[in-house]
Biotite code that builds the C-alpha atoms (Angstrom):
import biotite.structure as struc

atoms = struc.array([
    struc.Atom([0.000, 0.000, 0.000], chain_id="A", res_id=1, res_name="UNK", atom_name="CA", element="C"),
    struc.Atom([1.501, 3.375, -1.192], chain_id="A", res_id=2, res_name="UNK", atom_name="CA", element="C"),
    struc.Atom([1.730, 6.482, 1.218], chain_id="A", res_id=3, res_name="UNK", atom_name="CA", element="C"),
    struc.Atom([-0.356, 9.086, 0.084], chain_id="A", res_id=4, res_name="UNK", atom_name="CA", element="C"),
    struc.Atom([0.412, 11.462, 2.456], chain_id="A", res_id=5, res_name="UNK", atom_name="CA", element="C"),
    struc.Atom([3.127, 14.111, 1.311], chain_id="A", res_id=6, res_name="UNK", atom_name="CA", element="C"),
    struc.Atom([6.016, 14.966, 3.406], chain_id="A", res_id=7, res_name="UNK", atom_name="CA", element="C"),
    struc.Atom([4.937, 18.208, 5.143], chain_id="A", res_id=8, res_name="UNK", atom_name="CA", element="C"),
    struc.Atom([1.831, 16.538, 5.934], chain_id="A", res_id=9, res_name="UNK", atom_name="CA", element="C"),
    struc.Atom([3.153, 13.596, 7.575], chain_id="A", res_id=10, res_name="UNK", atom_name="CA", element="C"),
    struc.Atom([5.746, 15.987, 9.478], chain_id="A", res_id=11, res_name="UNK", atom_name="CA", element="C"),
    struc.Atom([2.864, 17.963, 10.977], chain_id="A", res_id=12, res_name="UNK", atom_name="CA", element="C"),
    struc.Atom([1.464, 14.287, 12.116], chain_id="A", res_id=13, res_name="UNK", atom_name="CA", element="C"),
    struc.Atom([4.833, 13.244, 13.421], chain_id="A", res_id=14, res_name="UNK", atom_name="CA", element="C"),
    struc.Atom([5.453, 16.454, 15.273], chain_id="A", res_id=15, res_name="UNK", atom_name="CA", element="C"),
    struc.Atom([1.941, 16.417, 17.048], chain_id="A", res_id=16, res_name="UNK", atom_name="CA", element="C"),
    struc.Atom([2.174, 12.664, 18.014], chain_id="A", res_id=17, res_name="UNK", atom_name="CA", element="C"),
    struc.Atom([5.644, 13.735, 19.796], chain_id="A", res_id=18, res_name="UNK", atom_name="CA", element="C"),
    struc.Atom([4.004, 16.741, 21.262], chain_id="A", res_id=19, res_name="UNK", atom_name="CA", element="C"),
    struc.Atom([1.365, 14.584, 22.954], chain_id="A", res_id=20, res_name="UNK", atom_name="CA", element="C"),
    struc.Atom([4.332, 13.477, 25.740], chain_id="A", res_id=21, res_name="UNK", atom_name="CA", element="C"),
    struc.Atom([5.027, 16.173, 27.417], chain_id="A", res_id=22, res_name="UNK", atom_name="CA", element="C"),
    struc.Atom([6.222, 14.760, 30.239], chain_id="A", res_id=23, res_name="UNK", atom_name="CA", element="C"),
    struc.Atom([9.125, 12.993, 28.075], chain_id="A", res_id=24, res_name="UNK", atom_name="CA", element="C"),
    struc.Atom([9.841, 15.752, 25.105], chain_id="A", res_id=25, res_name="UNK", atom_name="CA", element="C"),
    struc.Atom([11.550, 18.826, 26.574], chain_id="A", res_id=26, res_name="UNK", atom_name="CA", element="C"),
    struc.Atom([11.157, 21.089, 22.531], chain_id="A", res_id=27, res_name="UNK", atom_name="CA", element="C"),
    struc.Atom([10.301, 19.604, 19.432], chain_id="A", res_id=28, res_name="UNK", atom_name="CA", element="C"),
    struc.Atom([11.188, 21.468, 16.071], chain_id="A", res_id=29, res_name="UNK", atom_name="CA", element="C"),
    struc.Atom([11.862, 21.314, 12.347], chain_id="A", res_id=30, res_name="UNK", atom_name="CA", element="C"),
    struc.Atom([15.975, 22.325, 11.782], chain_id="A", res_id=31, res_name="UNK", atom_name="CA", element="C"),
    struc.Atom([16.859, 24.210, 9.045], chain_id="A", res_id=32, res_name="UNK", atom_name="CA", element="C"),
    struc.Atom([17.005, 20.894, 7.037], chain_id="A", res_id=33, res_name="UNK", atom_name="CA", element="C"),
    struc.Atom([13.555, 20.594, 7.568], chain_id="A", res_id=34, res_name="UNK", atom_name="CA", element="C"),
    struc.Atom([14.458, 17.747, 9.511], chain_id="A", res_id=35, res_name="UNK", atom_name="CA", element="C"),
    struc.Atom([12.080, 16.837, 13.052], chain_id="A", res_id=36, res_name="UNK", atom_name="CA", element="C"),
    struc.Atom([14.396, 17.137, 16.261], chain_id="A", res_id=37, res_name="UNK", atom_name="CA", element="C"),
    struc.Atom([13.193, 16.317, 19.649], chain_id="A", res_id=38, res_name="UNK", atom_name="CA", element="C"),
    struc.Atom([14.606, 17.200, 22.729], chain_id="A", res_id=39, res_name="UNK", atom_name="CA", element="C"),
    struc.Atom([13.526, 14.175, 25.609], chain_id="A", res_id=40, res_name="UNK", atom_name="CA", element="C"),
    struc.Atom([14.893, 14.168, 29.586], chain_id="A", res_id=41, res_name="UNK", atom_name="CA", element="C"),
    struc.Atom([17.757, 11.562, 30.163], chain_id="A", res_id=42, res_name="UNK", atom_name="CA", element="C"),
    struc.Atom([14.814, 9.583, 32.411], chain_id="A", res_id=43, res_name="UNK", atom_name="CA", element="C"),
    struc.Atom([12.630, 9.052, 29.684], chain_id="A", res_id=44, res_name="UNK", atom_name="CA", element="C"),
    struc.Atom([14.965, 7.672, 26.929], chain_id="A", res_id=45, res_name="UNK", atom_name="CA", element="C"),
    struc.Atom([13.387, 3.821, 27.408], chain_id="A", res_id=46, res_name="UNK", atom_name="CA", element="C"),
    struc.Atom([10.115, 4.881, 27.547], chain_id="A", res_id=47, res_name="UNK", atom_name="CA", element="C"),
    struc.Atom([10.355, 7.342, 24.302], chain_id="A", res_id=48, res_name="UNK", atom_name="CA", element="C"),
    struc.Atom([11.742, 4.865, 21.764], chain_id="A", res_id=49, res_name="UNK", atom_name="CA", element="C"),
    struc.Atom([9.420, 2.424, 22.807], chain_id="A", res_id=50, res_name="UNK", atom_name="CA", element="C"),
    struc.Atom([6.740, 4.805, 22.028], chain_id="A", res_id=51, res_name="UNK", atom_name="CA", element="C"),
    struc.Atom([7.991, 6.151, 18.862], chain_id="A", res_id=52, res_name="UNK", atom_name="CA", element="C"),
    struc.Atom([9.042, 2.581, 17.922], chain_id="A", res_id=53, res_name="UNK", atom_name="CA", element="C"),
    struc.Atom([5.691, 1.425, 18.313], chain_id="A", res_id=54, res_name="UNK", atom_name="CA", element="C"),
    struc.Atom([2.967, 4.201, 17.934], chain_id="A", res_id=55, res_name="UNK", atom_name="CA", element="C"),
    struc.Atom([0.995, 3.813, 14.611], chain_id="A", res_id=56, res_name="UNK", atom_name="CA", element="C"),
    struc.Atom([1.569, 7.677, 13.651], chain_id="A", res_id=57, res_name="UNK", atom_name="CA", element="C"),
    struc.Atom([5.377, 7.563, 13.850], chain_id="A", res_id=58, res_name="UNK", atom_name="CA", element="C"),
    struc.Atom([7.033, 3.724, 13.362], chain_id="A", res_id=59, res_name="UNK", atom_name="CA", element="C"),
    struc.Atom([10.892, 4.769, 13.552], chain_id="A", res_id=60, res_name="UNK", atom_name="CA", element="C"),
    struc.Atom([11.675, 0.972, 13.581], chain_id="A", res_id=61, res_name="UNK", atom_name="CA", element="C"),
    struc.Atom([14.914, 2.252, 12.125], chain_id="A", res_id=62, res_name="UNK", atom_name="CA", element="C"),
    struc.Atom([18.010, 3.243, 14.261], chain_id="A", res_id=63, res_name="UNK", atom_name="CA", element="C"),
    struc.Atom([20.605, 4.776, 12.145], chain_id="A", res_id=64, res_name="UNK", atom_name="CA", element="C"),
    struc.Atom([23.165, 6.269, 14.302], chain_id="A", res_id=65, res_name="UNK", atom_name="CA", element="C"),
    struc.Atom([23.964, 7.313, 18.059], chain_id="A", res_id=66, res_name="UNK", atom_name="CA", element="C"),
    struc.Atom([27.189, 9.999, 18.477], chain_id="A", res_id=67, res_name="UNK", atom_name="CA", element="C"),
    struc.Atom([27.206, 12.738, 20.936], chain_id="A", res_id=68, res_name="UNK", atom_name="CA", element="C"),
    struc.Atom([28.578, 16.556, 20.996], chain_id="A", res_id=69, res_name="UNK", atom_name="CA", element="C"),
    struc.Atom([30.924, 17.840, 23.441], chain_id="A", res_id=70, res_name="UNK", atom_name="CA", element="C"),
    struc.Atom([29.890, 21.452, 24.642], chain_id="A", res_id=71, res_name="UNK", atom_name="CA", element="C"),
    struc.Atom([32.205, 21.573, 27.959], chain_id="A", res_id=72, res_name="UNK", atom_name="CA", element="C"),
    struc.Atom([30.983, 25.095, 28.476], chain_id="A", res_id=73, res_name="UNK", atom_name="CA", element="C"),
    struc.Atom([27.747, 23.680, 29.409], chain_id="A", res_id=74, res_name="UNK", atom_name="CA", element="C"),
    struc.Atom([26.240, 22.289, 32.975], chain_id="A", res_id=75, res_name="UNK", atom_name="CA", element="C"),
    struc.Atom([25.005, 19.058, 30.757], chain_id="A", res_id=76, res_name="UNK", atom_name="CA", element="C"),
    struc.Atom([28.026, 18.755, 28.750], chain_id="A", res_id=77, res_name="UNK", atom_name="CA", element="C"),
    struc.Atom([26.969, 16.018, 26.583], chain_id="A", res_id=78, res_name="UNK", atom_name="CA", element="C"),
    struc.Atom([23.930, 15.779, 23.804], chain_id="A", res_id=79, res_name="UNK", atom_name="CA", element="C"),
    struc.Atom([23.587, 12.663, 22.542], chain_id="A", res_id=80, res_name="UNK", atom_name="CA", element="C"),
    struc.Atom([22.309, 12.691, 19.329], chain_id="A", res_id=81, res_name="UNK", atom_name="CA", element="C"),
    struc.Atom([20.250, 9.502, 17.694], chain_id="A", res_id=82, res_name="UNK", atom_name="CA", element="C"),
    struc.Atom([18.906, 9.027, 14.197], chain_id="A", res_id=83, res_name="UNK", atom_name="CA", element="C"),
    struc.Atom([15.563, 7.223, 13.196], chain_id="A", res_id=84, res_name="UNK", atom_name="CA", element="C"),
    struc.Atom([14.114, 6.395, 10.371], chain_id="A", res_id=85, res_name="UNK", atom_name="CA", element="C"),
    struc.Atom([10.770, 5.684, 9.635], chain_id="A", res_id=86, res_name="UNK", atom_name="CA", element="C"),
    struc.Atom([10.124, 3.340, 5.977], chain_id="A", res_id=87, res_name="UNK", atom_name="CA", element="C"),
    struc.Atom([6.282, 3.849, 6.649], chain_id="A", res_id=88, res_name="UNK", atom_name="CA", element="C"),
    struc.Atom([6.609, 7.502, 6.109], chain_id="A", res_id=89, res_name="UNK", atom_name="CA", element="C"),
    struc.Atom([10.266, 8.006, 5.366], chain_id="A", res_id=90, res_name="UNK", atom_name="CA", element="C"),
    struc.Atom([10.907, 10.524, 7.625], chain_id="A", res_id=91, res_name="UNK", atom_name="CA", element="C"),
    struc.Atom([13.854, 10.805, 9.786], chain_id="A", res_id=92, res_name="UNK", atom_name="CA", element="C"),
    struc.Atom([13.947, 11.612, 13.002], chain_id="A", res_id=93, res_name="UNK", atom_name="CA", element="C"),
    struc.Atom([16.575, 13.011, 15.572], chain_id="A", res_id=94, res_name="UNK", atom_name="CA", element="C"),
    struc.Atom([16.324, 12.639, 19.166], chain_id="A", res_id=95, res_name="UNK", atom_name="CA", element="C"),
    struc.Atom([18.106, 14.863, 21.260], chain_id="A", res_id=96, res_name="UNK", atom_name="CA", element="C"),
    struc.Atom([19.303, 14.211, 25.068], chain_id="A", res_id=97, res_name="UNK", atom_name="CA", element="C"),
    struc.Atom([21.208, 16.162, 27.444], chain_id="A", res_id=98, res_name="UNK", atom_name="CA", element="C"),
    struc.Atom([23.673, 14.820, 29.875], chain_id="A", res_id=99, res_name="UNK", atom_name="CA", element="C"),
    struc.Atom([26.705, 15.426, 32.420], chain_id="A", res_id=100, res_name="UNK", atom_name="CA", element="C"),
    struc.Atom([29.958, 13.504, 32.937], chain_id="A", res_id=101, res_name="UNK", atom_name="CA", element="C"),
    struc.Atom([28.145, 11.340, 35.325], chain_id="A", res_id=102, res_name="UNK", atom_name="CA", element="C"),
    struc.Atom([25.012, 10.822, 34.582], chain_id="A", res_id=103, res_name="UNK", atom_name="CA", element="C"),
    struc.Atom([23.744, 7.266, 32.551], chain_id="A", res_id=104, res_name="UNK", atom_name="CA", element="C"),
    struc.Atom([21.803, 6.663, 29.710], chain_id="A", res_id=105, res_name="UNK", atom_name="CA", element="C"),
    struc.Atom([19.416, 3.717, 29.764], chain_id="A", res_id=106, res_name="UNK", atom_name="CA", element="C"),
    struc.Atom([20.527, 1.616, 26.748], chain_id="A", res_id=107, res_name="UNK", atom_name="CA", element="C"),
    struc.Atom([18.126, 0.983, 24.301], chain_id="A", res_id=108, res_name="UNK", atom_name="CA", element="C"),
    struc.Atom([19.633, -1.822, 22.692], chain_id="A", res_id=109, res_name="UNK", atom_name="CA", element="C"),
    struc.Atom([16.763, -4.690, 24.043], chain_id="A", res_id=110, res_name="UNK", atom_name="CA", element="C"),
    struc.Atom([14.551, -2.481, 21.386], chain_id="A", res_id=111, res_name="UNK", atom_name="CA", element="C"),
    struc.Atom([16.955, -2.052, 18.352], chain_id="A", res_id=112, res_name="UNK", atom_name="CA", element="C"),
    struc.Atom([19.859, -4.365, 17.983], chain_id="A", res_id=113, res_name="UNK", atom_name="CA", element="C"),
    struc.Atom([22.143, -2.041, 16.326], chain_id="A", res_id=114, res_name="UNK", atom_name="CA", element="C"),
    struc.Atom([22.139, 0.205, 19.243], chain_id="A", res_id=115, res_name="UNK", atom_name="CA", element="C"),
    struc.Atom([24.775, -2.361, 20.772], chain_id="A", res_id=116, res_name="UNK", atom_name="CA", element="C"),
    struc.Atom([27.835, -0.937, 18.415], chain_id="A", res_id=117, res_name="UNK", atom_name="CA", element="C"),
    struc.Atom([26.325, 2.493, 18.654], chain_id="A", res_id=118, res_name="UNK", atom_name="CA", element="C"),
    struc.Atom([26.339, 2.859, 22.223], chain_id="A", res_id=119, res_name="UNK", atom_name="CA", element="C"),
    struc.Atom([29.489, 1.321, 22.922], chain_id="A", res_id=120, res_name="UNK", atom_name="CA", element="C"),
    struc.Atom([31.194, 3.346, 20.489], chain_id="A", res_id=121, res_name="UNK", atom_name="CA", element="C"),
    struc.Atom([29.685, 6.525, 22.303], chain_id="A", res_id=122, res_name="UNK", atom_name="CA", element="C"),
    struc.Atom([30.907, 5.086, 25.501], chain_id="A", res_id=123, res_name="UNK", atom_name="CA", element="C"),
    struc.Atom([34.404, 4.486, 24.462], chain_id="A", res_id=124, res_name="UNK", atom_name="CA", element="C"),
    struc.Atom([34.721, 8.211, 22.732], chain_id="A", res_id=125, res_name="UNK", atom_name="CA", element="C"),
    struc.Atom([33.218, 10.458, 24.854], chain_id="A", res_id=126, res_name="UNK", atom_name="CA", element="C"),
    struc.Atom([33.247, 8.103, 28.294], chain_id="A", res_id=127, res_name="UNK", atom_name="CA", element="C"),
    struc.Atom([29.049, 8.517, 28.320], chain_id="A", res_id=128, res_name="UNK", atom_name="CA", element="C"),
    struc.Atom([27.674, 5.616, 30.260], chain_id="A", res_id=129, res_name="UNK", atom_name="CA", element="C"),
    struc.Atom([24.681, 3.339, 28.901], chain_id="A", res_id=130, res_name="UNK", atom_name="CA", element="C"),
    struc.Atom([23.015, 1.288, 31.857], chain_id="A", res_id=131, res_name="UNK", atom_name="CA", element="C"),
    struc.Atom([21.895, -2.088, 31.515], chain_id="A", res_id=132, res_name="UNK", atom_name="CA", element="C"),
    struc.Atom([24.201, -2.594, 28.085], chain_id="A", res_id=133, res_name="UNK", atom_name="CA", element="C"),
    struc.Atom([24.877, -6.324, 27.683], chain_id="A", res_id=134, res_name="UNK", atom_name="CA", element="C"),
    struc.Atom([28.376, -5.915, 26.657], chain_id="A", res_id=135, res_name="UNK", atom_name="CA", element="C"),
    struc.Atom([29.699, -2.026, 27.564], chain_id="A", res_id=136, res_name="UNK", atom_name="CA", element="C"),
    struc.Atom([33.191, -1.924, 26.981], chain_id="A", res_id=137, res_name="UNK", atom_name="CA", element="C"),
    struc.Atom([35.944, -0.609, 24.583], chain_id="A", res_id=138, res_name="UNK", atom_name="CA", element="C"),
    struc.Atom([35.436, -0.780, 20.891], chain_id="A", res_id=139, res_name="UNK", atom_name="CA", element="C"),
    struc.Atom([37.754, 1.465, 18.858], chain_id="A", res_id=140, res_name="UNK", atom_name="CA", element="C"),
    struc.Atom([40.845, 2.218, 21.581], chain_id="A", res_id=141, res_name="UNK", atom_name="CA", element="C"),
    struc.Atom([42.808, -0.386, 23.051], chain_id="A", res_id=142, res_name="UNK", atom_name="CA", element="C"),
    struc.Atom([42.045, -1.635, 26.827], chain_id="A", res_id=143, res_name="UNK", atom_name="CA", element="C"),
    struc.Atom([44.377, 0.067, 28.733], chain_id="A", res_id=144, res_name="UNK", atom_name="CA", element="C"),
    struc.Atom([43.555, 3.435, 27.151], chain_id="A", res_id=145, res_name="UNK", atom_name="CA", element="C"),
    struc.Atom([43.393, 6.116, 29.551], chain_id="A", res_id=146, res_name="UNK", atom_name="CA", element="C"),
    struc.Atom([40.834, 8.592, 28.649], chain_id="A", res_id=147, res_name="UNK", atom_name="CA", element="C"),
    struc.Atom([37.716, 9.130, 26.174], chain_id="A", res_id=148, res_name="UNK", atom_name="CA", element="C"),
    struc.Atom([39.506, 10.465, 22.617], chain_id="A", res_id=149, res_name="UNK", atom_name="CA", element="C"),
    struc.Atom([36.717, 12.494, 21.353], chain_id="A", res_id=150, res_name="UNK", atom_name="CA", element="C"),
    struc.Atom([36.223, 14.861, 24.314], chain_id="A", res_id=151, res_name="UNK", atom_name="CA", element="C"),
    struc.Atom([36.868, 18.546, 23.777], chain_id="A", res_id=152, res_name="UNK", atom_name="CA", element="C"),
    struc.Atom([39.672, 18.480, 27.069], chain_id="A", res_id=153, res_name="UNK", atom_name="CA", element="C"),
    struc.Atom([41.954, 15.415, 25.596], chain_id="A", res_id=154, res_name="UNK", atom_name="CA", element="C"),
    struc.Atom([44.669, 16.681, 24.424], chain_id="A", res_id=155, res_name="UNK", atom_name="CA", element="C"),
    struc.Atom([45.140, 16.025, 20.835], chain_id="A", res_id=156, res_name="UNK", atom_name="CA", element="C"),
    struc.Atom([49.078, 14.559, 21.033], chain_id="A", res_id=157, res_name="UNK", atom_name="CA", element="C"),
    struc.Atom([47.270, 12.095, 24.404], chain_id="A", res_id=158, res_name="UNK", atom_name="CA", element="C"),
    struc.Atom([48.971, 11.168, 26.861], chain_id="A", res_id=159, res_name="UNK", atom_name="CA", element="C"),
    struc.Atom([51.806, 8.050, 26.463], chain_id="A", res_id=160, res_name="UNK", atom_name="CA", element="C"),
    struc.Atom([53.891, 7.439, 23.336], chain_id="A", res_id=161, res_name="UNK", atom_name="CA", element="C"),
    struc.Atom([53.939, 3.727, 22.029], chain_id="A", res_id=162, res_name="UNK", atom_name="CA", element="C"),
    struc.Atom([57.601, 2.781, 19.968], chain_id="A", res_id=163, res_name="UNK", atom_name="CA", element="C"),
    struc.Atom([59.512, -0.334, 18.986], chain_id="A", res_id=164, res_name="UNK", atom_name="CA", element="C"),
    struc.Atom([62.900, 0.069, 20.574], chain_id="A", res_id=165, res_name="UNK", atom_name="CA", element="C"),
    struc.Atom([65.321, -2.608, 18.475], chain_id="A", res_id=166, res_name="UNK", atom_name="CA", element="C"),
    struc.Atom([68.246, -2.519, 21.364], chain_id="A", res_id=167, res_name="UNK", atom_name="CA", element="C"),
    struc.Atom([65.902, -3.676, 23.940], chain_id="A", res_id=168, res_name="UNK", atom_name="CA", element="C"),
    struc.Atom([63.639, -5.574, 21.447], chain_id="A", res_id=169, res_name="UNK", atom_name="CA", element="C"),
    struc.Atom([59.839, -5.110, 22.779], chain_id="A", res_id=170, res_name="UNK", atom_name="CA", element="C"),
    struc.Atom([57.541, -2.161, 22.602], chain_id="A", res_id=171, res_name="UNK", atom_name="CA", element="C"),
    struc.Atom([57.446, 0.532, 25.027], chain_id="A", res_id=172, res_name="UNK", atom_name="CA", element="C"),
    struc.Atom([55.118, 2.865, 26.165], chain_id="A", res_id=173, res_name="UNK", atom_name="CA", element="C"),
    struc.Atom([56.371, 6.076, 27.858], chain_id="A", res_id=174, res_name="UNK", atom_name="CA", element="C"),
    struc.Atom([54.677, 9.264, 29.022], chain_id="A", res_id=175, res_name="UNK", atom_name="CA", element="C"),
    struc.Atom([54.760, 11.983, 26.316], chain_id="A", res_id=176, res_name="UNK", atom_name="CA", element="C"),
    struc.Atom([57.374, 14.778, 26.580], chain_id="A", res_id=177, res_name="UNK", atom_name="CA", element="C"),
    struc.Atom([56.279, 17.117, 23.540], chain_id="A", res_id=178, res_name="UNK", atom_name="CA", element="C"),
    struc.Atom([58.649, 20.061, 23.623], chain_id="A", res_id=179, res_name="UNK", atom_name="CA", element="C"),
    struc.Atom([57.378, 22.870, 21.466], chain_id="A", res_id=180, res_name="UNK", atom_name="CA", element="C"),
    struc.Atom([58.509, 26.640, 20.707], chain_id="A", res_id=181, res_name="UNK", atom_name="CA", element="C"),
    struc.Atom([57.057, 28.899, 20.196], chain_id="A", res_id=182, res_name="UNK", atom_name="CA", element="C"),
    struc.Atom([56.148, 29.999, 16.341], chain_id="A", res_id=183, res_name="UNK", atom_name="CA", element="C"),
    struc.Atom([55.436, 33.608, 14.914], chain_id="A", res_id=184, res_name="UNK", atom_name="CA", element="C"),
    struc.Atom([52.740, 33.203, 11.876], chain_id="A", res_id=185, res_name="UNK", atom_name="CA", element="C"),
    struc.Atom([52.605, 35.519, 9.291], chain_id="A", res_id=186, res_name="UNK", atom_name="CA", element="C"),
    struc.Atom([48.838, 35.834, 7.856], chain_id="A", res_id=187, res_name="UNK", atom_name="CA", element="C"),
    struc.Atom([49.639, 38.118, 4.630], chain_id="A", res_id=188, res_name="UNK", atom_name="CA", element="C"),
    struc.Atom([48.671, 36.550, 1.251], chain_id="A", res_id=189, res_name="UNK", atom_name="CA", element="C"),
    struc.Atom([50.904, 36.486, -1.439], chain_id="A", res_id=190, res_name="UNK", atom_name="CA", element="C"),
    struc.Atom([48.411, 36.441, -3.719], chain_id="A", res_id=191, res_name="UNK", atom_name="CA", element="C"),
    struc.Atom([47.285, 40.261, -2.887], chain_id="A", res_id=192, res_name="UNK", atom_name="CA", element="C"),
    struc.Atom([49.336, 43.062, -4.402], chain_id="A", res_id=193, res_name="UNK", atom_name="CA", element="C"),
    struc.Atom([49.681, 46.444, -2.975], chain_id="A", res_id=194, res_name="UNK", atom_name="CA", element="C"),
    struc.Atom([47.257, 49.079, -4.756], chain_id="A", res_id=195, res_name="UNK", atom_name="CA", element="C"),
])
């Protein structure tokens, strides 16, 4: 059966379902994409994508992505962003949730399966911890890494040096000693000619 509803249409629908939770959506909006985000409340992350999973008006049986964005300016200095899709309507959705170093994240991977990867990647690069994960643990650094890479305060160089030393014939991993001067920049453009 084809869709006959056109896309502003079934944005208008989508945005009024979501606006009938108010207890879980803090601001729902169209971006400039014209893309539907939705701000929810850390607490109500389980309950939301079982609702927008299931409810007949919005079917985001899809989970494309979860990443998050460092702001360490802010008091919740984490927004996790995650990406649904809807094939019913094919509409996208993005779901918006604000949290500090220490709060968790219920893990929504018991309702989409792909949400196992996602969420331990987001773990392992910004150090953003999903309770009740089946498997929560390093994906893309090694196991002794110390830190979360993608955080706005890591430094970029980190924080050991690994090598091959031939004399001693094993690898060795010692603290990083980056000595650097300091450098004058000159910003004129040799394309530009005096007039």
């Amino acid at each position: 059966m084809k869709n006959t509803l056109t896309s502003e249409s079934t944005k208008k629908i989508i945005e009024n379902t979501l606006l009938s939770v108010p207890a879980w959506v803090n601001k729902c909006h169209l971006n400039r994409n014209g893309e539907i985000v939705v701000d929810i409340f850390p607490e109500a992350v389980q309950p939301f994508f079982n609702y927008i999973k299931n409810h007949t008006n919005l079917q985001m049986k899809m989970l494309l992505d979860i990443t998050a964005v460092d702001y360490p300016d802010r008091k919740n200095r984490f927004e996790i962003v995650y990406i649904c899709l809807s094939l019913q309507f094919n509409v996208r959705l993005r779901v918006h949730v604000s949290v500090d170093e220490t709060t968790s994240i219920s893990s929504i991977e018991s309702l989409y399966k792909s949400a196992n990867w996602f969420e331990r990647e987001t773990w392992d690069l910004f150090g953003i911890y999903f309770s009740n994960h089946s498997d929560l643990r390093r994906i893309l650094t090694d196991y002794g890494f110390q830190g979360h890479a993608l955080r706005k305060d890591f430094p970029l160089s980190g924080y050991v040096e690994v090598r091959y030393d031939e004399s001693e014939k094993r690898v060795l991993i010692e603290k990083l000693d980056m000595a650097q001067d300091y450098r004058f920049f000159e910003f004129s453009n040799p394309w530009e000619t005096n007039k």
